[in-house]
N, C-alpha and C positions, 0 to 999 in steps of 0.2 A: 504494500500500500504506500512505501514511503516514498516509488515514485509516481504514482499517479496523482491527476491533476485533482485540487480541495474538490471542485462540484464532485466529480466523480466517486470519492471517497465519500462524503456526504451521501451521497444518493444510495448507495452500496450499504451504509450503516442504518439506514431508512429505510430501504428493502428487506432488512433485517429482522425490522425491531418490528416492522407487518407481521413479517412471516410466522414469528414468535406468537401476537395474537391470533393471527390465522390459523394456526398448526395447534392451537390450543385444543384439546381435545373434551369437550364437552359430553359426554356420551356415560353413563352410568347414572345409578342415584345421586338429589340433591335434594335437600329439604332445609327449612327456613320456616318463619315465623313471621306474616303481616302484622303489624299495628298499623290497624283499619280503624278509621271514624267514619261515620255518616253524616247525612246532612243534619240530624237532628242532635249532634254532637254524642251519641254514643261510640264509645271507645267498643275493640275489638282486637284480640288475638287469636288470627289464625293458623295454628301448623299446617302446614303444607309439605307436602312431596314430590316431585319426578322422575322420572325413567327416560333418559334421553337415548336413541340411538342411533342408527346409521340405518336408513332403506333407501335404496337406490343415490348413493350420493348424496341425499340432503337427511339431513336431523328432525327426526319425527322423534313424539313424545307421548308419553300417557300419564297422567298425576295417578296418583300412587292414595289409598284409604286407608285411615289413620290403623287398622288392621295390618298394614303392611302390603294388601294384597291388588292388584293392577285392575283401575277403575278406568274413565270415560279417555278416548282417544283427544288429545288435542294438535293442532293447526300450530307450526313453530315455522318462524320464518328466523333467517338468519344474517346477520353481516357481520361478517368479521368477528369481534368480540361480541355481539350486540344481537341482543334474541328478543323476539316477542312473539307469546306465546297466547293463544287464541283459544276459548271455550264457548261454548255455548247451553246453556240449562232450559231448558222445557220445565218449568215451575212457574206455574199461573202464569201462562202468556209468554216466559220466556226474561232469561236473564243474561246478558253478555259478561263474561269474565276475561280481563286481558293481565297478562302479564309483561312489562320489561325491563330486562335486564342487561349491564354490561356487565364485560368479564373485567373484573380487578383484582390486584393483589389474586389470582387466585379464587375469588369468588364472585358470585351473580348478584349484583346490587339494582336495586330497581323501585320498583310500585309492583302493587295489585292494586286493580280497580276491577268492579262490578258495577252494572248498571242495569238495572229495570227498567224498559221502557218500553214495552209491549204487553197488553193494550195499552197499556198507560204507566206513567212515570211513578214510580214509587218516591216517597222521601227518604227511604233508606238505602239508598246508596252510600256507596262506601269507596274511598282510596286510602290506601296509606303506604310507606316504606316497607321493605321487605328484600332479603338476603338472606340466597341459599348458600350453603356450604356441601362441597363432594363429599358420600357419603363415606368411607374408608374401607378399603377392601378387604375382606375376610382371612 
């Protein structure tokens, strides 16, 4: 490197430090804990789970019941470190759940949000912070 030109050397350590997030392998369990409020200022901790993996090339997922055992298929889309993660609930008319997260240090840092609004808008909606941690392999 020590003869090549700065841009080039820059661009090269930049290419790098992508590839590092890129090559990040998100694939097995991860589970975390919302602290969700709604609009009516009720507080909420929810445990959550994942199952991420690999089908045909892109990162498909299913959340995981507090059982431990593989519940409703979810919708993950992906960039780079940067996931979000898509549900949808059939409970009175129907409730959207999204999650996103970047990858940091090592971990999925983000939101959950839910939202009701079929037929009609609930006031109990909810967002708040949320970060999963891998789970550790046996």
């Amino acid at each position: 490197m020590a003869g090549m030109p700065r841009f080039a050397r820059l661009a090269l350590i930049a290419i790098a430090a992508c590839g590092l997030t890129l090559g990040q392998d998100l694939t097995g369990r991860w589970s975390g804990t919302a602290d969700t409020t709604d609009e009516a200022g009720t507080k909420r901790l929810e445990k959550q789970a994942f199952e991420f993996r690999m089908t045909d090339g892109q990162l498909a997922g299913i959340q995981i019941s507090s059982s431990g055992k593989p519940g409703r298929a979810l919708k993950v889309t992906q960039e780079g470190g940067k996931l979000n993660i898509y549900a949808f609930l059939d409970f009175e008319g129907g409730e959207h759940l999204r999650w996103k997260f970047e990858l940091k240090d090592g971990k999925l840092v983000g939101t959950f949000s839910a939202l009701h609004d079929s037929p009609k808008k609930w006031i109990y909606d909810r967002i708040g912070a949320m970060t999963l941690t891998a789970a550790k392999p046996d």
